[in-house]
C-alpha positions as CSV (number, residue, x, y, z in Angstrom):
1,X,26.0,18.9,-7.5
2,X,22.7,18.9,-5.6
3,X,20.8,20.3,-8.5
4,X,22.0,17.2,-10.5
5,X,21.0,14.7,-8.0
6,X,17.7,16.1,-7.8
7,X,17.6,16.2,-11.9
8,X,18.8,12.3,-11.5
9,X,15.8,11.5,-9.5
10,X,13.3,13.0,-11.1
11,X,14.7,11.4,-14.1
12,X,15.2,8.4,-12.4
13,X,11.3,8.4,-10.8
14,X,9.6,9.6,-14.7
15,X,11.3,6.3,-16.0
16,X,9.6,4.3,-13.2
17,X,6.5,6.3,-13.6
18,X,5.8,5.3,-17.6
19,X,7.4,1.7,-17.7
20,X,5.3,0.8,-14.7
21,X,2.3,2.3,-17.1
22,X,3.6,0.5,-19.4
23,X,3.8,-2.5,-17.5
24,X,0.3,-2.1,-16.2
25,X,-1.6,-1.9,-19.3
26,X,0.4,-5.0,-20.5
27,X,-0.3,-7.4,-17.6
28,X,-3.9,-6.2,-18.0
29,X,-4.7,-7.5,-21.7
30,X,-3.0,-10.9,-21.0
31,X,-5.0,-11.3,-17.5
32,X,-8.1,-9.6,-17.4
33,X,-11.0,-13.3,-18.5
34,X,-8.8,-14.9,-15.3
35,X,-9.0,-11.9,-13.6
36,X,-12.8,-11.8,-14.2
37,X,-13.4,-15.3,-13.5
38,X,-11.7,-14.8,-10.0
39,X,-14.1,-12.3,-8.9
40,X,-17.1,-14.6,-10.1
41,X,-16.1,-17.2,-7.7
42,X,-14.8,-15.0,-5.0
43,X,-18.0,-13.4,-4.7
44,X,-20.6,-16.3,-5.8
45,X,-19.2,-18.8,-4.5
46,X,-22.0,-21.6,-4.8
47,X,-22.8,-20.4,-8.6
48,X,-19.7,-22.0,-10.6
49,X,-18.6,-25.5,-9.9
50,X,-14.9,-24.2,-10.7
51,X,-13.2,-22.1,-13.0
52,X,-13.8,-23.8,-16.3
53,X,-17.4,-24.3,-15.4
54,X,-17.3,-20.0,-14.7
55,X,-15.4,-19.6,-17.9
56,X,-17.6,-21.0,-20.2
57,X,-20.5,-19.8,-18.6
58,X,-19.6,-16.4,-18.9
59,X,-18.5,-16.6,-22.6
60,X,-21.5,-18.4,-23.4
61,X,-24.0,-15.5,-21.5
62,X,-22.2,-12.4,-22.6
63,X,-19.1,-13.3,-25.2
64,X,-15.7,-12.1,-24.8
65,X,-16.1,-9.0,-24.4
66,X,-18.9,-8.1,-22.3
67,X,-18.0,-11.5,-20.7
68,X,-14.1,-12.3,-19.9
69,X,-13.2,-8.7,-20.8
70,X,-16.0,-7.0,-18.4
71,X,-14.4,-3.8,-16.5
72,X,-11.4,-3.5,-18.9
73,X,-11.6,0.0,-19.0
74,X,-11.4,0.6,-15.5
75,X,-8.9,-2.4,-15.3
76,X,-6.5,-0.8,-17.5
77,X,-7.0,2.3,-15.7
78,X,-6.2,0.8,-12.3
79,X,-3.2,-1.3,-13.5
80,X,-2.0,2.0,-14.8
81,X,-2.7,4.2,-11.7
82,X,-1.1,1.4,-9.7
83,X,1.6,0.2,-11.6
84,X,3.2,3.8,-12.5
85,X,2.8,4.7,-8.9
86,X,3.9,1.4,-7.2
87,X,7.2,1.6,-9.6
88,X,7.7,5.4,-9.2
89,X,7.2,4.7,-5.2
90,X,9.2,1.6,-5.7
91,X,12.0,3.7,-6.9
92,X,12.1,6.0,-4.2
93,X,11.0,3.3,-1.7
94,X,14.4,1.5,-2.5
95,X,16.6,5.0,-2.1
96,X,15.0,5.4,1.3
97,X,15.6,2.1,2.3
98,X,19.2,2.1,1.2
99,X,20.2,5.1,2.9
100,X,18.3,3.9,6.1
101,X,21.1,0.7,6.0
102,X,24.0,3.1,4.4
103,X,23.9,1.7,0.5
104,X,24.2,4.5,-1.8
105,X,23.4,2.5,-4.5
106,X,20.0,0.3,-4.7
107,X,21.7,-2.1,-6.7
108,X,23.4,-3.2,-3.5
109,X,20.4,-4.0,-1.6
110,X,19.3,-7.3,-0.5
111,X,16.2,-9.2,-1.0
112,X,15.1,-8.2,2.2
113,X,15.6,-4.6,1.5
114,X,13.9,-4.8,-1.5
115,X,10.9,-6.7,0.0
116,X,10.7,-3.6,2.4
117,X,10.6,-0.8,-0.8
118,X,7.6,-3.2,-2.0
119,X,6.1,-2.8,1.5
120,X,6.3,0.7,2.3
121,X,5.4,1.6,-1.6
122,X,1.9,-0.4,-1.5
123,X,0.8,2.3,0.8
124,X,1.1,4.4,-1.7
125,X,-0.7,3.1,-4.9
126,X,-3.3,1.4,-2.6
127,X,-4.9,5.4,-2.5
128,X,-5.1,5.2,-7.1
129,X,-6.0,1.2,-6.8
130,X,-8.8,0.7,-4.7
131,X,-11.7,3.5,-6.1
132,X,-10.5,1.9,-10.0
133,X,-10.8,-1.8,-8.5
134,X,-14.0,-1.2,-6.8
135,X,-15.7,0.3,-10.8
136,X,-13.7,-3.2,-12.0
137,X,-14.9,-5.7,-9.2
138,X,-18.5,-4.6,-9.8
139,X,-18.7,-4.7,-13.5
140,X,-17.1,-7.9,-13.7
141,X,-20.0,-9.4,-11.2
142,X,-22.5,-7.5,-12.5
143,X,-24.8,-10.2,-13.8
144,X,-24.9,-12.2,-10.7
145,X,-25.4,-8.9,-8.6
146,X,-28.2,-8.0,-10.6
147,X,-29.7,-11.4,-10.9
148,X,-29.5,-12.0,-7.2
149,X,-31.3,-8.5,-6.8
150,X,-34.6,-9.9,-9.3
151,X,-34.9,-13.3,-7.9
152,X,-37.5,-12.0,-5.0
153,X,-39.4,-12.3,-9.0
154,X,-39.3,-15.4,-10.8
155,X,-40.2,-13.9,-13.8
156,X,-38.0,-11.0,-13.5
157,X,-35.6,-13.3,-12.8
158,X,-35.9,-15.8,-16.2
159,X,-36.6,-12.4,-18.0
160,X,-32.7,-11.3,-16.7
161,X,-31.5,-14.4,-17.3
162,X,-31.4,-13.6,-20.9
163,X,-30.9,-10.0,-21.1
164,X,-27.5,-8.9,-21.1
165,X,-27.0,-6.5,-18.0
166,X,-25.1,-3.6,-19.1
167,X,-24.0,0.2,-17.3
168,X,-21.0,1.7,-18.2
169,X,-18.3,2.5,-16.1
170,X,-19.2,6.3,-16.1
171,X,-23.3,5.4,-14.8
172,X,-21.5,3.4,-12.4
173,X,-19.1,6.0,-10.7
174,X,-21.9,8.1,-11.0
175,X,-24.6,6.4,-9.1
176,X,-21.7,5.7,-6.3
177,X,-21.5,8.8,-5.8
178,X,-24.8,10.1,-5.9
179,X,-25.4,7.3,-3.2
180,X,-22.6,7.4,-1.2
181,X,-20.9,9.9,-1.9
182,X,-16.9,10.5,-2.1
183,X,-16.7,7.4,0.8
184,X,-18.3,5.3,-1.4
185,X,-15.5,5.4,-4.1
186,X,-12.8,4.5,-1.7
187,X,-15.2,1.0,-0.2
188,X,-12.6,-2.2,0.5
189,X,-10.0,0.3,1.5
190,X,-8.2,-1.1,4.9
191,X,-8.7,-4.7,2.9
192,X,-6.5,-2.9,-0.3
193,X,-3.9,-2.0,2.5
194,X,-4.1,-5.5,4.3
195,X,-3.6,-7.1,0.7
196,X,-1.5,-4.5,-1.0
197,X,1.2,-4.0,1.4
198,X,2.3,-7.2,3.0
199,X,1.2,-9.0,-1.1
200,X,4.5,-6.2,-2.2
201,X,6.6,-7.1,0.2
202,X,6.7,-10.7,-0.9
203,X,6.3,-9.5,-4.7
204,X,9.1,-7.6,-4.3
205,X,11.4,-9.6,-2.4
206,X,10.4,-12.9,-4.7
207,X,11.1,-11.0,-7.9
208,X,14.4,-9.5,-6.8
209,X,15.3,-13.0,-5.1
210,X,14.8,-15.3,-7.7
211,X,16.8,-12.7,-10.4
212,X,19.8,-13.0,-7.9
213,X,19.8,-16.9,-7.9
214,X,18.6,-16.9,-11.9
215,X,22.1,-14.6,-12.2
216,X,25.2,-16.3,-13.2
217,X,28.6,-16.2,-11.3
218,X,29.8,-12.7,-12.1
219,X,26.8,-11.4,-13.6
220,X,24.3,-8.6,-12.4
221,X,20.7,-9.4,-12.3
222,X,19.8,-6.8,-14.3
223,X,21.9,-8.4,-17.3
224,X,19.9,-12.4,-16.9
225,X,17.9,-11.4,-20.3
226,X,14.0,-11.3,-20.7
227,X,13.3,-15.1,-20.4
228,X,15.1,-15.5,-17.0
229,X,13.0,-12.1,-16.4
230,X,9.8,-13.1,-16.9
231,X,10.6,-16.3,-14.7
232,X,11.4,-13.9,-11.7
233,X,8.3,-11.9,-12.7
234,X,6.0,-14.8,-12.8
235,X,7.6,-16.0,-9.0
236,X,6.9,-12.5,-7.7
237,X,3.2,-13.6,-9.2
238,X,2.8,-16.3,-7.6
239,X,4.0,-15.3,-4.0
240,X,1.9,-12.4,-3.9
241,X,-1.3,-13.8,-4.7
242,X,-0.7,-17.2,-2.4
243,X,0.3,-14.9,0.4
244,X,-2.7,-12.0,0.2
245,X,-5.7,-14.5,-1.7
246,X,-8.0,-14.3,1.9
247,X,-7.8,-10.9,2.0
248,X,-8.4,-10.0,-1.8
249,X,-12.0,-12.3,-1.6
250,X,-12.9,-10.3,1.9
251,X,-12.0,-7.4,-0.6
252,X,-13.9,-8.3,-3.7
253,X,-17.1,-9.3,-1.1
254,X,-17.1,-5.5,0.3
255,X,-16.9,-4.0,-2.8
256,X,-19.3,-6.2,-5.1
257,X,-21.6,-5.8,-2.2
258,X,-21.1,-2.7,-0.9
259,X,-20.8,-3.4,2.6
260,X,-20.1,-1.0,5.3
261,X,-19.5,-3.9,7.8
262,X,-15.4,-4.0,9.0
263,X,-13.1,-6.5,7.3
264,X,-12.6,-8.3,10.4
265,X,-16.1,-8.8,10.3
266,X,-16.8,-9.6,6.9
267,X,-13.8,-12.3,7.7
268,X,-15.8,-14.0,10.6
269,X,-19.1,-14.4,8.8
270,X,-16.9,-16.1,5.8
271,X,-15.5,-18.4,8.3
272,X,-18.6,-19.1,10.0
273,X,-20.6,-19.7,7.2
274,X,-18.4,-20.8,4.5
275,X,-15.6,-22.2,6.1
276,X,-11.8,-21.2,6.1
277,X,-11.8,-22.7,2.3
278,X,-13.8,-20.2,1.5
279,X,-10.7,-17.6,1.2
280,X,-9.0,-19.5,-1.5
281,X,-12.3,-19.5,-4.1
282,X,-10.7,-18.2,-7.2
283,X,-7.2,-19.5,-6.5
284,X,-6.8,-21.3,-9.2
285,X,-7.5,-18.8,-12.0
286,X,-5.7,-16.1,-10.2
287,X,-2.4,-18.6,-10.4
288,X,-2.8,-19.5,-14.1
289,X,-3.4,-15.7,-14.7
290,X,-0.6,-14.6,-12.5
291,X,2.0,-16.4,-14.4
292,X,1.9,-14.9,-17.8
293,X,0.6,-11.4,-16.5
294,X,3.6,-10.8,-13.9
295,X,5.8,-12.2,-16.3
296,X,4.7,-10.0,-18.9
297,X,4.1,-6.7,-16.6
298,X,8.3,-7.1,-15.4
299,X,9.7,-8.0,-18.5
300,X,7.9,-4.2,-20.2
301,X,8.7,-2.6,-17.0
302,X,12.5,-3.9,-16.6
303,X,13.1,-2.9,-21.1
304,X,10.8,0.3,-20.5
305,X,13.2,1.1,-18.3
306,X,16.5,0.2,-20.3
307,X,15.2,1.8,-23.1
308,X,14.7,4.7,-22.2
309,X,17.6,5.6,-19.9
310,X,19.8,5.0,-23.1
311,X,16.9,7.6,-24.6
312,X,17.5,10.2,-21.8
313,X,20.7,9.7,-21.1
């Protein structure tokens, strides 16, 4: 009996483990321009009048892309990394919960319970998310880092202003850590836990919320369909990013820049020279890519999942 509970879990957590992959590499395709426009803004503030004004400027400079696509690679690589880890951890996040409040079965846990899998499992793919974000972050500002860099030359500058700045994402993890060694790779880290875990636990807990109340009278949440899925999804989205955005631009600022300075810090001299509106540059795209990208990452995960359980079963 014991071996087949340990053969159910790792069955159980290799299920997690690929749709979460799966998931990740979806959400990535449909949010990646909004995702780089966010990081423009976040991190250059007084460049882009808002995020149209960023999006066409970047399409115009450097296309689709090398433009709204910059850092896919390492995008898709830390969606993946994240995703298959946060679900795998989500998994056994919600087993551990349930058996801390005696219910063998996680279908029986409660919003609540389910925000507090989300919470403790962000720990966990914060390690595989921030060196992948920080190669992301960087390419996707790389421009307006590189720019800023020249303009001590105003020819240098003009001259940069119309050559394409390109590295790939190999140079880049390779002059890190030539520079700054192993450290280096893990930059914005106690940010990607101040975002990460408290972000999950409203993630978490909005997604498994709004499935209940999407659920009819007699029916499971599991069984509400795709649509009503991606609706849950796109909630999850939404409460995530409005709850974590300050700490995701003190993020993107350490890691574009690569600043050693604390995140408490980094906070203050926002605040002081910014002010407090300062940590919502970039909401806007991050909402309008949130929607369809959390919508799309559950609805894969959740039929990943379905499908292949009737596969291994």
């Amino acid at each position: 009996m014991h071996g087949s509970g340990d053969s159910s879990s790792l069955k159980t957590g290799v299920i997690d483990f690929v749709a979460g992959c799966l998931g990740g590499v979806a959400l990535v395709y449909v949010s990646q321009p909004m995702d780089t426009v966010k990081v423009k803004m976040q991190t250059f503030p007084g460049l882009y009048r808002g995020m149209v004004d960023c999006t066409v400027q970047t399409f115009r400079r450097d296309g689709v892309v090398r433009g709204l696509y910059a850092g896919t690679l390492p995008a898709v690589v830390a969606n993946v990394a994240e995703n298959s880890v946060l679900f795998a951890a989500y998994g056994a996040c919600q087993q551990v919960v349930g058996y801390a409040v005696r219910k063998p079965a996680i279908t029986e846990l409660s919003m609540l319970e389910n925000a507090s899998a989300g919470f403790l499992a962000a720990f966990f793919s914060s390690f595989t998310l921030c060196p992948t974000e920080l190669i992301k972050c960087k390419l996707q500002a790389l421009r307006e880092t590189q720019s800023q860099a020249q303009s001590q030359s105003v020819a240098t500058a003009e001259a940069g202003a119309t050559r394409r700045p390109t590295i790939s994402s190999y140079a880049l993890v390779s002059q890190i850590l030539r520079t700054e060694g192993i450290a280096g790779m893990f930059r914005g880290l106690t940010s990607t836990f101040a975002r990460e875990m408290p972000g999950y636990f409203f993630f978490f807990g909005g997604y498994e919320g709004t499935r209940e109340l999407l659920a009819k009278p007699g029916q499971s949440k599991e069984e509400i369909g795709p649509l009503k899925t991606m609706v849950a999804g796109a909630v999850g989205g939404v409460a995530l990013w409005t709850v974590i955005f300050p700490a995701d631009v003190i993020k993107s600022r350490i890691q574009v820049y690569s600043m050693r300075a604390s995140m408490t810090s980094v906070a203050i001299d926002i605040f002081r020279k910014e002010g407090p509106l300062a940590f919502y540059n970039g909401l806007v795209p991050t909402i309008v890519r949130t929607i369809p990208a959390t919508a799309v990452l559950f609805v894969v995960y959740e039929y990943t999942k379905k499908t292949l359980s009737r596969l291994l079963d």
